[in-house]
C-alpha positions as CSV (number, residue, x, y, z in Angstrom):
1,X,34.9,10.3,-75.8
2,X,32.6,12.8,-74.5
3,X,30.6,10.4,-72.9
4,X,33.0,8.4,-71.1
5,X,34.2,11.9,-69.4
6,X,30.6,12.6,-68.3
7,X,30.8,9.1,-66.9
8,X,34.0,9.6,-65.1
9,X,33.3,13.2,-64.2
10,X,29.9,11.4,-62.5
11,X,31.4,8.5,-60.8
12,X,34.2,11.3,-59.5
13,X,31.5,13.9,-58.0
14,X,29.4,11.1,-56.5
15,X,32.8,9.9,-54.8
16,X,33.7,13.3,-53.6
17,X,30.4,13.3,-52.2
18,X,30.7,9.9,-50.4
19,X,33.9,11.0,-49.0
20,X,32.6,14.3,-47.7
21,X,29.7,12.5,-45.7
22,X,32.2,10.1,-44.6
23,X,34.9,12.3,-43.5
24,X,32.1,14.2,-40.9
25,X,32.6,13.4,-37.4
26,X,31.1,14.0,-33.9
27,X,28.0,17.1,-33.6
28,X,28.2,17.2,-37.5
29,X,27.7,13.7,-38.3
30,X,25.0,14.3,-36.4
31,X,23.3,16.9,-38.2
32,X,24.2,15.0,-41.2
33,X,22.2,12.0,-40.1
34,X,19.3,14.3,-39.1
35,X,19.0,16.0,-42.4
36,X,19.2,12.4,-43.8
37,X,16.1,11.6,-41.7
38,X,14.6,14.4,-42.7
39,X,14.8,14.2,-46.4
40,X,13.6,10.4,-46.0
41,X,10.7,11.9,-44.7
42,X,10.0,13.3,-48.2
43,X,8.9,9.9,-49.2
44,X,5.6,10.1,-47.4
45,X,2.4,11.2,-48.0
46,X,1.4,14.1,-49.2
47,X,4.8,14.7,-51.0
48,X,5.5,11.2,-52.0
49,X,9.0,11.8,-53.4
50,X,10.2,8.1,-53.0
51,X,14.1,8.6,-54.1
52,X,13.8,11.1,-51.1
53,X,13.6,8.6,-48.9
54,X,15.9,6.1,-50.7
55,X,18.5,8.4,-51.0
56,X,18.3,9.1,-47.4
57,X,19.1,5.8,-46.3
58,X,22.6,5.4,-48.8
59,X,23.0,8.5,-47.0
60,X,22.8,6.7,-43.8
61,X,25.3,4.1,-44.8
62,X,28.1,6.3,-45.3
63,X,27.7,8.2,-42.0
64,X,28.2,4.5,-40.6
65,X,31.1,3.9,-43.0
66,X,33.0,7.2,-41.9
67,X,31.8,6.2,-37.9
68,X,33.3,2.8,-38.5
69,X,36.8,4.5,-39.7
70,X,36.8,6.7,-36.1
71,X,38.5,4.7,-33.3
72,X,37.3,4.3,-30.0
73,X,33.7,4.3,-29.1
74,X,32.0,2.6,-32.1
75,X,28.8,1.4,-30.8
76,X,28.1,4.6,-29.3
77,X,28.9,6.6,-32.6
78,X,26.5,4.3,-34.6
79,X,23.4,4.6,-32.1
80,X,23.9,8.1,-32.4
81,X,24.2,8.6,-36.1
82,X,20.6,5.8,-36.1
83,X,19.1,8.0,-34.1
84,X,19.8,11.2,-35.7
85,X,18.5,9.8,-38.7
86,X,15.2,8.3,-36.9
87,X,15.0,11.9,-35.2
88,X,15.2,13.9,-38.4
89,X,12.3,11.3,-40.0
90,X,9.9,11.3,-37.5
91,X,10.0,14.8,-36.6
92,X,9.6,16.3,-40.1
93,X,6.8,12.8,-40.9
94,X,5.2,12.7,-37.8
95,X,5.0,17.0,-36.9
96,X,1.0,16.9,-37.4
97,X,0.4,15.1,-34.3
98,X,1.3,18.4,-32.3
99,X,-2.2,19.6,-33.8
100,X,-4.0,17.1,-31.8
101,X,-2.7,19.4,-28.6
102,X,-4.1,22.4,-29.9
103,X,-7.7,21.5,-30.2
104,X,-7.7,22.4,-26.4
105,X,-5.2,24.8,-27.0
106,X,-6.0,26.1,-22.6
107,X,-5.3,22.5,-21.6
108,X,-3.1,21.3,-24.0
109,X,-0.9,23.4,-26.2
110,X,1.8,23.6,-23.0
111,X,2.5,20.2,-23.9
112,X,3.5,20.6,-27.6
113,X,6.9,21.1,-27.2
114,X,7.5,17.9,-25.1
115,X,5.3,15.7,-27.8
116,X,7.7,17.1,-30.6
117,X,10.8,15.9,-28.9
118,X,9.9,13.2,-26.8
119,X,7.9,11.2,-29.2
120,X,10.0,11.3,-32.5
121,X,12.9,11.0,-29.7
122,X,11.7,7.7,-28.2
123,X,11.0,6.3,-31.8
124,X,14.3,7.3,-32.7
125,X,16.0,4.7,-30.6
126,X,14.8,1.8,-32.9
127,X,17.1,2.8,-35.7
128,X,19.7,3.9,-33.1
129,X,19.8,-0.2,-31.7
130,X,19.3,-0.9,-35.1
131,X,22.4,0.5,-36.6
132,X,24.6,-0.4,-33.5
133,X,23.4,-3.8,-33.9
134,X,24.7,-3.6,-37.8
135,X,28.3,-2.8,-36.3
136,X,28.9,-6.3,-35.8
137,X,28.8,-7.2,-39.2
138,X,30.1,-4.0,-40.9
139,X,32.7,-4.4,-43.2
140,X,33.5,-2.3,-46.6
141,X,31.4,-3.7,-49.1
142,X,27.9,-5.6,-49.6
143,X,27.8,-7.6,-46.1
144,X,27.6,-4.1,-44.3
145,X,24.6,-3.4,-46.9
146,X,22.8,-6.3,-45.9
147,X,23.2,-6.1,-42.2
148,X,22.1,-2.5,-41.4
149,X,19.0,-3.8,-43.9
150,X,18.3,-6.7,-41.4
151,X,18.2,-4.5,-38.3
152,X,16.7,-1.8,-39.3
153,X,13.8,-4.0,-40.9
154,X,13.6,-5.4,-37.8
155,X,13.6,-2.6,-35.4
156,X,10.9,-1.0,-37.7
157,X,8.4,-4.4,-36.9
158,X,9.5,-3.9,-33.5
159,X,8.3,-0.1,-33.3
160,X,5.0,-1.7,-34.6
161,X,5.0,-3.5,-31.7
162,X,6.3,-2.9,-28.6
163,X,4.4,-0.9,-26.4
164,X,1.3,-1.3,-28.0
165,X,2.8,-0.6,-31.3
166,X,3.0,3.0,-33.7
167,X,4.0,1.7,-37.2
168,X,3.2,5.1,-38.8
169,X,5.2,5.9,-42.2
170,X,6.9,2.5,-42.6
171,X,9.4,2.8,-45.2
172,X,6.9,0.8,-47.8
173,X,4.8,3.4,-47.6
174,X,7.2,5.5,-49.7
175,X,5.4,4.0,-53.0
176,X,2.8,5.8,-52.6
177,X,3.4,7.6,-55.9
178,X,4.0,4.0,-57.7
179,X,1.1,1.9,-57.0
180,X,2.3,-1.1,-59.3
181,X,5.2,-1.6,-56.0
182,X,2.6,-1.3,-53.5
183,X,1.0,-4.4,-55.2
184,X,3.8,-6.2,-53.8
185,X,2.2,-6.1,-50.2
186,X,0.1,-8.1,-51.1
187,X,2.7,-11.0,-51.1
188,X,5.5,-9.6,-48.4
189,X,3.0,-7.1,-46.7
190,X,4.6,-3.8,-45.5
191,X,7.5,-5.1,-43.1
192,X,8.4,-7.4,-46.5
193,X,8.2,-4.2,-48.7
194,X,10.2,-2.5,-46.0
195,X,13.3,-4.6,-45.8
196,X,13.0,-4.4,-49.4
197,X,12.7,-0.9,-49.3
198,X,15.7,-0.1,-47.3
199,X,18.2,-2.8,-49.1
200,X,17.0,-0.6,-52.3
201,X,18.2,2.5,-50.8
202,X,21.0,1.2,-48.4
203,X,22.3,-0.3,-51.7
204,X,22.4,3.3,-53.0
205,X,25.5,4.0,-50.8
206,X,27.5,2.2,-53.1
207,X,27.2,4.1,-56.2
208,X,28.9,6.8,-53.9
209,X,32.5,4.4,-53.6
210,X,36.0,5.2,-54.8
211,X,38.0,2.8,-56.8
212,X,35.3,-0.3,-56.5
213,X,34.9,-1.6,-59.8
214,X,32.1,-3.8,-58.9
215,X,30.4,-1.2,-56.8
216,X,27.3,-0.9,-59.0
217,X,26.4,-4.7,-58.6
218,X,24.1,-4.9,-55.7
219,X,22.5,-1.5,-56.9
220,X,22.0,-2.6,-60.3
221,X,20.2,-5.6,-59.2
222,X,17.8,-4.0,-56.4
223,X,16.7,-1.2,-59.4
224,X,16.3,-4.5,-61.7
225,X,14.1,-6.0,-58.8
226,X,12.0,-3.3,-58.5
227,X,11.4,-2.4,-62.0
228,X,10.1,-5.9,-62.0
229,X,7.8,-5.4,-59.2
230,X,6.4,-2.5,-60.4
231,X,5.6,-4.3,-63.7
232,X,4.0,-7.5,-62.0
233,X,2.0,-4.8,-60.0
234,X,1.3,-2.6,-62.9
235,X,-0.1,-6.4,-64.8
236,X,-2.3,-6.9,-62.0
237,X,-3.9,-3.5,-61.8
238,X,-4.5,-3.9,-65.2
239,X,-5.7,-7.8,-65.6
240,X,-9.6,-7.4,-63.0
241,X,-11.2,-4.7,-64.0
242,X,-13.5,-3.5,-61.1
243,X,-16.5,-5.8,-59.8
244,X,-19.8,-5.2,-57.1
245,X,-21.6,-6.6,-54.7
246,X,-25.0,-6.4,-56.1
247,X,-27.6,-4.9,-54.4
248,X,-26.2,-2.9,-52.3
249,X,-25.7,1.1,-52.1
250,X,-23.3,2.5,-50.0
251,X,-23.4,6.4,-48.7
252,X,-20.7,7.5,-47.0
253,X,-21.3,11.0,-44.3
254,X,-18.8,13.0,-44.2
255,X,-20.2,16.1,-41.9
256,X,-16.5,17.8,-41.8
257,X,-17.6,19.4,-38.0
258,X,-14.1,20.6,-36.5
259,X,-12.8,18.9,-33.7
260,X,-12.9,21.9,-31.5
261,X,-16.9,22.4,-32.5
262,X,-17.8,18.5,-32.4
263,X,-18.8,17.8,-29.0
264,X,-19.7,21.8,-28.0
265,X,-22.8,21.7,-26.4
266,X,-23.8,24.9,-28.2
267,X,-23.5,22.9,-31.8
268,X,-24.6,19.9,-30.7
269,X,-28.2,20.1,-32.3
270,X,-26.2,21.6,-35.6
271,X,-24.1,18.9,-35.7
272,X,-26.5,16.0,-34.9
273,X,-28.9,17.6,-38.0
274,X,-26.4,17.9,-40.0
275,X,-25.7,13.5,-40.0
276,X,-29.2,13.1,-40.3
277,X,-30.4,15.6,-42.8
278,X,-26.9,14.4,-45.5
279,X,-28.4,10.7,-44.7
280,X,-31.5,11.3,-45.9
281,X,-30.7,13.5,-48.4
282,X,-32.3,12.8,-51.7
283,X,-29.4,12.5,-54.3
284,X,-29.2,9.5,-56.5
285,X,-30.1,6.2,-56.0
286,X,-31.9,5.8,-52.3
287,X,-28.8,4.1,-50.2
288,X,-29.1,0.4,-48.2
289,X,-26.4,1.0,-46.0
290,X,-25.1,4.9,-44.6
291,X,-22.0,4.9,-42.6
292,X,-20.9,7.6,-40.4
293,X,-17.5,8.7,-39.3
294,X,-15.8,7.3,-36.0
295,X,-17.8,8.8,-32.8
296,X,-20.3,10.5,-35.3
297,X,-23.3,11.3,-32.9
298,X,-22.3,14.4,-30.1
299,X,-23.4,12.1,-27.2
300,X,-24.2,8.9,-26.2
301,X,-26.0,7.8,-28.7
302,X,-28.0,5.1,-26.7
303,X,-28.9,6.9,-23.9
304,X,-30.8,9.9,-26.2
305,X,-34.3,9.0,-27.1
306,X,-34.8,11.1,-29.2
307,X,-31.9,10.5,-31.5
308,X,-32.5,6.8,-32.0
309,X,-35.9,8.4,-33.2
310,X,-34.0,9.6,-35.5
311,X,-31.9,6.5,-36.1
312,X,-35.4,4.4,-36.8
313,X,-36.9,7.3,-39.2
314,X,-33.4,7.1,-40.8
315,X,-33.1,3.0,-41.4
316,X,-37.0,2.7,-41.7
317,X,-38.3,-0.7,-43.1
318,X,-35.0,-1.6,-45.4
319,X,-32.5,0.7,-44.9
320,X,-28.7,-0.2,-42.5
321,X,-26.8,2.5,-40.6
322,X,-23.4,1.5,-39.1
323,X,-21.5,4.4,-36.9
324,X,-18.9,4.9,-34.7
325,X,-20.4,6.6,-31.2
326,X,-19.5,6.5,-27.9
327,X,-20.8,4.0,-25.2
328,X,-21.3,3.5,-21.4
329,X,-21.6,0.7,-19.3
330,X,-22.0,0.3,-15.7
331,X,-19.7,-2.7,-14.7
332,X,-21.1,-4.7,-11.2
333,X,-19.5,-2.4,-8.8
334,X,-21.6,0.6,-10.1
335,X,-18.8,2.0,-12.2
336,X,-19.0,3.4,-15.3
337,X,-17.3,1.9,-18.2
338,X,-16.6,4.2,-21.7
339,X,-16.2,3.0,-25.1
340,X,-15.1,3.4,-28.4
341,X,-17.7,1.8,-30.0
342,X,-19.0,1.2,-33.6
343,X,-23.0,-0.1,-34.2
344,X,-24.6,-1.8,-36.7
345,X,-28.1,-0.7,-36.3
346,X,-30.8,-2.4,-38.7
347,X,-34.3,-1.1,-39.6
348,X,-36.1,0.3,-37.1
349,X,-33.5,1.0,-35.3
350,X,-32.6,-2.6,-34.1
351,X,-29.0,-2.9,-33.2
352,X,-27.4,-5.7,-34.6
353,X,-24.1,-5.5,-34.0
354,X,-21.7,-3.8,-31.3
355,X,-17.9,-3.9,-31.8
356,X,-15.7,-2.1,-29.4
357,X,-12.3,-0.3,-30.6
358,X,-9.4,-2.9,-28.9
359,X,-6.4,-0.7,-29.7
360,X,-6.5,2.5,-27.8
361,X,-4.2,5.5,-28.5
362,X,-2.1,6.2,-25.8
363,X,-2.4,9.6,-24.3
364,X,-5.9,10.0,-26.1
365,X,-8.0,7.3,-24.9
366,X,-6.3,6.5,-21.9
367,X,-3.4,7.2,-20.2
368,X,-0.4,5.1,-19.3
369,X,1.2,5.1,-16.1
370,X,-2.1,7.7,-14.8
371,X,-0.9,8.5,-11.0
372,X,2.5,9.4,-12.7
373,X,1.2,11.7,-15.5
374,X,-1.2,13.6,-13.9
375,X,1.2,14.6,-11.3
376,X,3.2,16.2,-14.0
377,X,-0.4,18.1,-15.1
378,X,-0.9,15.6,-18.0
379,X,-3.7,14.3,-19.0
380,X,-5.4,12.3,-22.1
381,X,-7.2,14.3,-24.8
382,X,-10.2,12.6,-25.7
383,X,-12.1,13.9,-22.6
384,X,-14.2,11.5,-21.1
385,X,-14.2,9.8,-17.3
386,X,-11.5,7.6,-16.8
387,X,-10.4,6.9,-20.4
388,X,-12.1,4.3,-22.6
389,X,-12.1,0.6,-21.6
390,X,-10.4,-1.6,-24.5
391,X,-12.7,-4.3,-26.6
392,X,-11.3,-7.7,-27.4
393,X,-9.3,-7.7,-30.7
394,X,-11.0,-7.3,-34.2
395,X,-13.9,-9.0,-35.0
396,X,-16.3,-9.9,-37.7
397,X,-20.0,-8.8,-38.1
398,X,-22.9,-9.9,-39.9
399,X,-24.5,-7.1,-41.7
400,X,-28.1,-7.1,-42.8
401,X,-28.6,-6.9,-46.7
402,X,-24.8,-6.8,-47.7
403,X,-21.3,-9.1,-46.7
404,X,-20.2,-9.5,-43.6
405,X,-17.7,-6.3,-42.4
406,X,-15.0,-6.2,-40.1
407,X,-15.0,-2.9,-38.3
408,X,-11.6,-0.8,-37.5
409,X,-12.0,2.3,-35.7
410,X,-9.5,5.2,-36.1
411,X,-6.1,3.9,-36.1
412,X,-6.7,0.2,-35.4
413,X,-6.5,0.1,-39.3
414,X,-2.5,0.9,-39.6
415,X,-1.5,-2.1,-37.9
416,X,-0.2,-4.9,-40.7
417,X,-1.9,-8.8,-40.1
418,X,-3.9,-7.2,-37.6
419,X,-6.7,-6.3,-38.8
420,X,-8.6,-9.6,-39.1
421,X,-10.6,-11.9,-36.8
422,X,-10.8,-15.4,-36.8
423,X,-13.7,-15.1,-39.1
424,X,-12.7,-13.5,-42.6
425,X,-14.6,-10.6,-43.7
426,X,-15.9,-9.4,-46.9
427,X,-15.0,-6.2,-46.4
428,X,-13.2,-3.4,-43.9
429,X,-15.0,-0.4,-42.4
430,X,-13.0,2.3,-41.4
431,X,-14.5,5.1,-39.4
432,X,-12.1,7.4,-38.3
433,X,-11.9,10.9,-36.8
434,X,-8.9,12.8,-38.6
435,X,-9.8,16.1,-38.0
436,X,-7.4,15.4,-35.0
437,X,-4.6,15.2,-37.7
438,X,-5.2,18.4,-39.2
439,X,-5.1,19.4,-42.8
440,X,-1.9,18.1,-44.4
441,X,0.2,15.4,-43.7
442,X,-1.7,13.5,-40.9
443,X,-5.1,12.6,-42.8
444,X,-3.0,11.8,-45.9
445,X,-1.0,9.3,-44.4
446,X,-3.5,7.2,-42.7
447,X,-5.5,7.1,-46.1
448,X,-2.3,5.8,-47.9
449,X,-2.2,3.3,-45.3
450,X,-5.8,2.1,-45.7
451,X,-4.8,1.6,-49.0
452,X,-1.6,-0.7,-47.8
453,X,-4.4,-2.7,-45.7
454,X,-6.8,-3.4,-48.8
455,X,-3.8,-4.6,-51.4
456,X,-2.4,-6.9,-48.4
457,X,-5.8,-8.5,-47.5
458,X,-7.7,-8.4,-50.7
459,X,-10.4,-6.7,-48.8
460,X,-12.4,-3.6,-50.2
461,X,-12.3,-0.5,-47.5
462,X,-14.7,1.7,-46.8
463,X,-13.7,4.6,-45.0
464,X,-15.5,7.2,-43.3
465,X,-13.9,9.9,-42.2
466,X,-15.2,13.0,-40.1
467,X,-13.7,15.5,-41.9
468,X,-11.9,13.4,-44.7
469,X,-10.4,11.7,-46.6
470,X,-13.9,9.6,-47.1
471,X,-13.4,6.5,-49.7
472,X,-14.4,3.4,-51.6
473,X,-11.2,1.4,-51.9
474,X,-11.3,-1.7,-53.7
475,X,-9.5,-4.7,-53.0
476,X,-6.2,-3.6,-54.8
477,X,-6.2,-0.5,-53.0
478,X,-7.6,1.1,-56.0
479,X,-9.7,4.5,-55.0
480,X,-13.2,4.8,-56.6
481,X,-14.6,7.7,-54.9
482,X,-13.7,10.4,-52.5
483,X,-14.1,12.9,-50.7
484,X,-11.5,15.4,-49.9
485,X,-10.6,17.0,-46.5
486,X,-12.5,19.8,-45.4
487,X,-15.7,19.1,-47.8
488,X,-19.3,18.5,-46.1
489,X,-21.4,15.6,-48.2
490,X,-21.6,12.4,-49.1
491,X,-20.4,9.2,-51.3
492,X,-22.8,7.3,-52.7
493,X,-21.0,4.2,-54.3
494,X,-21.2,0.5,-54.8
495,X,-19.3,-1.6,-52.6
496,X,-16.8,-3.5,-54.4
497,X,-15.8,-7.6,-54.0
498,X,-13.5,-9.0,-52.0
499,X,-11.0,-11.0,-53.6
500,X,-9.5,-14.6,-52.7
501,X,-7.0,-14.3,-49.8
502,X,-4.0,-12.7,-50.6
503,X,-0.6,-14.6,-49.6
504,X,-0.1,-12.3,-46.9
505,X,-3.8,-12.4,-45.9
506,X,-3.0,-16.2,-45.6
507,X,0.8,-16.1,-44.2
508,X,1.1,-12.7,-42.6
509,X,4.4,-12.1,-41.7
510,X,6.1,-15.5,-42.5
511,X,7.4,-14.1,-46.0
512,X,9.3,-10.7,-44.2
513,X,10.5,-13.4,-41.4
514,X,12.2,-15.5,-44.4
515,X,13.6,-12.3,-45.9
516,X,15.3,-10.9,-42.9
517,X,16.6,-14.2,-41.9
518,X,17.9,-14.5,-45.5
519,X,19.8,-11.3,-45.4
520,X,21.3,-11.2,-41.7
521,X,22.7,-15.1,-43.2
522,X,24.2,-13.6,-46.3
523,X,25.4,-11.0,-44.5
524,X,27.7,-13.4,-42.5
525,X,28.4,-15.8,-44.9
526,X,29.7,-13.0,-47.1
527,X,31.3,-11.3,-43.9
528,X,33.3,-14.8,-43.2
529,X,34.5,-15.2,-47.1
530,X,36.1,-12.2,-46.7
């Protein structure tokens, strides 16, 4: 008897919530759908509190619910309530990026209060056309589940890529406490896990109904789902036990220089001896291959003399050093062309590979719209002539002594299904430059999505990082060494196999296509029965 009050005492406080979040309207419903946004955001990296953010989506849902209810002005009620909720996630998941402006603090911190707003605004309006899109199919009940699931999955692929793309903190990336459901990725890849991610927690909203007996269906089932992916994934981190590319020994350089000291000409013989000296450094096993952080040398590398000196005593008869470092170029007109570049530079000193970065951050590699910005006094971060010319999508390279790599520089690396050539790798470098990102949140994120990248392609990454988070990652986005932010050293590791390609590595996208095709159908099928 006890129990079945619990139960109904439980069932009534969850509906008194539902009701109260319902009943909200106009500059409170908004709030509500910010601080919705905001605990979603919880589900991220570093905190990685995943009922945070699925909790924060049913939450969603009955802001919608009670804006459906109101009369008059529907479509503008949802946008608003979406964007709220995209506001309150992107602000509270996305708030590191305002330390990027205060490396420069002189030239740049003026602009932090525009980047806070402006960017987590404009990203905001994906979920806000997302949920008014839902309102054509919203009606009490699942169909209204499934449809805000549809459009919201799709407005979060289309945020990866419209205007060159920023699919930072995808909903999928909420498992990064549970690694047996990021296994899944490597079927549905992260829009897949993302739809499923969100029908999880949209589903939620109905455990918060009054008087609907079958109200724990659809939520029953998606908890069912996922306890079965997280068992699959759980199998198949257990089944291969780890395996290595033999003869060859990685050492990753992680010379943790702040940002605001990297490219200082008063540290930039420091900073140059420091990469050499930790190469060379006599700990363990001597290395075949060293790999330095994105834009690791503090100058053009191959117009110093002196350094690639270095660079020869360095690789010497046997010995591979692949880095990010700037490049110029002088195009037929005489003007000089910048890059983002990474090397592959064999012994002696031979280069044997040059792969330029192809997707550019906006506002710090170039700028968009230039004439218009820098009249408003804005201008790109990364400080060099004219911004940095683009290279021509991801590529392959042969690497002496060890697999064949495909290179990623920076963020070219959170992009799902696009981080492969024609040619299939063996394995991903990563060199990146976080200390942009600061000490939290930032670096933490991109490393969980490096992981994302290794369980959907089956690829090992290696990723080295200026100030951290350096890593081995195997192929199931396992982590076998590291090196935390803020630490000067190295990694010395084995590289590990690359496994047959993954379904998503093989299908990309085609599996979430099916999915959200599946549920805007079911959606109006069960929409029309009613």
């Amino acid at each position: 008897m006890a129990g079945v009050s619990v139960a109904a005492i439980s069932r009534s406080g969850l509906a008194a919530a539902g009701d109260w979040l319902r009943n909200l309207t106009g500059y409170q419903r908004m709030v509500a759908g910010f601080a919705a946004g905001v605990l979603s955001a919880l589900g991220f990296a570093p905190i990685e509190f995943f009922p945070a953010l699925l909790f924060g989506y049913a939450a969603l849902v009955l802001l919608l619910d009670g804006a459906f209810t109101d009369t008059g002005g529907r479509v503008r009620k949802f946008a608003l309530a979406g964007w709220a909720f995209g506001f309150g996630q992107f602000l509270f998941g996305l708030y590191w990026i305002g330390n990027a402006f205060m490396v420069d603090a002189a030239a740049h911190a003026w602009q932090i209060p525009f980047v806070l707003i402006l960017l987590p605004g404009g990203l905001a309006l994906f979920p806000a056309l997302a949920c008014a899109a839902a309102l054509g199919l919203w009606q009490r009940g699942s169909p209204r589940i499934l449809a805000l699931t549809a459009t919201l999955a799709l407005g979060e692929w289309l945020r990866g890529h419209v205007l060159t793309g920023f699919p930072w903190n995808l909903a999928a990336y909420g498992w990064g406490a549970v690694p047996g459901v990021m296994q899944s990725a490597a079927v549905v890849g992260s829009y897949g896990l993302t739809l499923l991610t969100i029908l999880l927690g949209a589903s939620l909203a109905e455990l918060f109904a009054r008087d609907r007996p079958r109200a724990y269906l659809l939520p029953g089932c998606m908890v069912v789902l996922f306890g079965l992916i997280a068992l699959w994934g759980g199998l198949r981190l257990a089944g291969d036990a780890a395996e290595h590319v033999p003869n060859v020994r990685l050492r990753i350089v992680q010379p943790n220089i702040p940002e605001r000291e990297k490219f200082d000409p008063a540290f930039t013989a420091r900073n140059w001896r420091r990469l050499v000296d930790l190469s060379l450094k006599p700990d363990g096993p001597p290395p075949t291959h060293i790999i330095w952080p994105e834009s690791a040398p503090p100058f053009l590398l191959m117009r110093t003399p002196a350094a690639l000196a270095d660079v020869a005593a360095i690789t010497g008869n046997n010995r591979v050093l692949l880095t990010g470092a700037a490049r110029m170029t002088i195009d037929q007109q005489g003007r000089r062309r910048f890059f983002n570049s990474f090397f592959v530079f064999g012994p002696g000193a031979r280069v044997d590979g040059i792969y330029d970065k192809f997707h550019l951050v906006p506002f710090g590699e170039y700028l968009p719209l230039e004439s218009f910005f820098h009249a408003l006094g804005i201008d790109k971060l990364v400080d060099s002539p004219g911004g940095f010319s683009s290279g021509h999508g991801p590529r392959t390279l042969s690497i002496p002594g060890a697999p064949d790599a495909g290179p990623l520089i920076c963020y070219e690396i959170i992009f799902p299904d696009a981080v492969v050539g024609n040619v299939r790798p063996d394995w991903l470098i990563n060199v990146t430059n976080d200390s942009w990102f600061g000490t939290w949140s930032g670096p933490h994120q991109h490393f969980l999505i490096a992981r994302m990248r290794a369980i959907e392609e089956g690829l090992p990454v290696i990723r080295a990082a200026g100030t951290g988070i350096s890593a081995v990652i195997d192929s199931y986005g396992r982590v076998e060494a590291s090196l935390a932010l803020d630490q000067t050293g190295v990694i010395n590791a084995k590289l590990p196999v690359a496994r047959a390609p993954t379904p998503y590595a093989i299908y990309g996208d085609l599996y979430f296509a099916a999915m959200l095709v599946v549920s805007a159908t079911f959606a109006g099928w069960w929409l029309s029965k009613k």
